[in-house]
C-alpha distance (Angstrom), angle and dihedral (degrees) to the residues before:
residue distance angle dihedral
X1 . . .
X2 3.66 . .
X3 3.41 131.8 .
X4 3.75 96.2 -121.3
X5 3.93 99.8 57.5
X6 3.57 89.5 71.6
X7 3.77 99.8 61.4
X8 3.48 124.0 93.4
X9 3.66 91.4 -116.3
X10 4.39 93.1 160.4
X11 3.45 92.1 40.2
X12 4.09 91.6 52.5
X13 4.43 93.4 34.6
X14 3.85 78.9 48.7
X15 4.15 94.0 58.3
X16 3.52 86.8 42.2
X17 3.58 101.2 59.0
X18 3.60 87.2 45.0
X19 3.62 95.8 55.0
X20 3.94 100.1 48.1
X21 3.52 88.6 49.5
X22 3.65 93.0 57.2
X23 3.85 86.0 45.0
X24 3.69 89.5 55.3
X25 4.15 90.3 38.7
X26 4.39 81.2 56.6
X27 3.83 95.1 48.1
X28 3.36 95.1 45.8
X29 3.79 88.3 57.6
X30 3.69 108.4 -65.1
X31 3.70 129.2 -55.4
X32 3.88 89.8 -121.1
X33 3.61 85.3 73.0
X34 4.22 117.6 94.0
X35 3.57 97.2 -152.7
X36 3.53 88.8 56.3
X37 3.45 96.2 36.9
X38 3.80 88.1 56.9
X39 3.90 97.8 42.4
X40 4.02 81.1 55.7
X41 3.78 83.2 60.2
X42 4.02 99.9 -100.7
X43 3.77 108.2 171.1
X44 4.17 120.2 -94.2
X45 3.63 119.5 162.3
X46 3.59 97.8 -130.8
X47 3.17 93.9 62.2
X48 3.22 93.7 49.2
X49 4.21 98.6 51.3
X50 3.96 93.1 34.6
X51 4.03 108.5 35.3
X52 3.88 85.1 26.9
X53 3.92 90.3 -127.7
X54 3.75 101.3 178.2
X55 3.55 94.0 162.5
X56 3.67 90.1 67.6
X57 3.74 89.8 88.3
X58 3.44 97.9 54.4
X59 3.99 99.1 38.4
X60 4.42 93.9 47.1
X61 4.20 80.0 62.6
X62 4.27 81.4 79.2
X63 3.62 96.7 39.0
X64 3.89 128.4 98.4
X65 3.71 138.9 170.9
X66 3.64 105.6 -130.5
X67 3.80 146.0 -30.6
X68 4.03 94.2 -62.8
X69 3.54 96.1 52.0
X70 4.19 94.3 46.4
X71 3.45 83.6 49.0
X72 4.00 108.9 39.5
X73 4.08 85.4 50.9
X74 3.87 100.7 42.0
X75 3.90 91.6 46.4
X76 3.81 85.6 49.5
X77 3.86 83.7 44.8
X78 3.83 90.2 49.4
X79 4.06 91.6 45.6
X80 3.81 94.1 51.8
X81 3.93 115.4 14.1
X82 4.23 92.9 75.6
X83 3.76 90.4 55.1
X84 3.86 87.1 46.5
X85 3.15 95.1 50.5
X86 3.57 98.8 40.2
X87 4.07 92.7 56.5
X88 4.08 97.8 36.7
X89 3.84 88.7 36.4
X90 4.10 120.6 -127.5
X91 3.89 101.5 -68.3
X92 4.11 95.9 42.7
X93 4.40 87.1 46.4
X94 3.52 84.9 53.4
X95 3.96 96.4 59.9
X96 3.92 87.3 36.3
X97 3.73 81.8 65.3
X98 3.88 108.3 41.3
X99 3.87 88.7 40.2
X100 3.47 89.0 51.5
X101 3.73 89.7 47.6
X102 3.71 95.7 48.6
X103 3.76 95.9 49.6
X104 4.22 96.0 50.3
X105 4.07 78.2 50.1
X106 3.68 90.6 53.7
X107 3.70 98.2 37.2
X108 4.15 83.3 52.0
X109 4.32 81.4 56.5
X110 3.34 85.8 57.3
X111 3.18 114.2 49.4
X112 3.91 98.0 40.8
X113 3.97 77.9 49.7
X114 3.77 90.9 56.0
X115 3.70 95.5 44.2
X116 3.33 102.4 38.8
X117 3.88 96.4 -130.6
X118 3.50 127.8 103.7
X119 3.86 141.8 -156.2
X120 3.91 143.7 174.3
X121 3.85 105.9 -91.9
X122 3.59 133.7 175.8
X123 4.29 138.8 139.5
């Protein structure tokens, strides 16, 4: 076996994504920002029912508001994904992830549905 296979290579591309595009998110004017936030494709339902931005879901997954949140979810990221991804292998931790993505985005859908309110989310 080589040496490779056993690093959490997902888990650590993963962190990486999420970190350059909070980097781009603060050049482009600071990722604490909502209009930015939703120019970078954070998820709003009205976006979502009126422009039919579907892709919303998936791209608010990348998002985050600030250095805290970046940091409390990629050190929890960091803590669990190589043990993840180690058990389920690479390929299975990766659709762990989106899926797990995708259904906090449409759990967010519903429960701005349900209440009737609605906000910028994303992380």
């Amino acid at each position: 076996m080589k040496q490779t296979e056993n690093l959490p290579v997902v888990t650590f591309s993963l962190i990486g994504i999420n970190v350059i595009i909070f980097l781009l998110e603060t050049v482009a004017g600071g990722s604490e920002q909502i209009s930015i936030a939703v120019r970078f494709g954070a998820l709003y339902l009205p976006l979502l029912t009126e422009n039919g931005e579907w892709w919303r879901i998936f791209t608010s997954m990348f998002l985050h508001f600030g250095i805290y949140h970046l940091g409390s979810n990629m050190l929890a990221l960091y803590a669990l994904g190589p043990n993840v991804e180690f058990v389920y292998n690479k390929s299975r931790f990766l659709i762990i992830y989106f899926f797990s993505g995708i259904c906090g985005g449409l759990l967010t859908i519903c429960s701005e549905i349900s209440s009737g309110q609605y906000s910028v989310s994303a992380g």
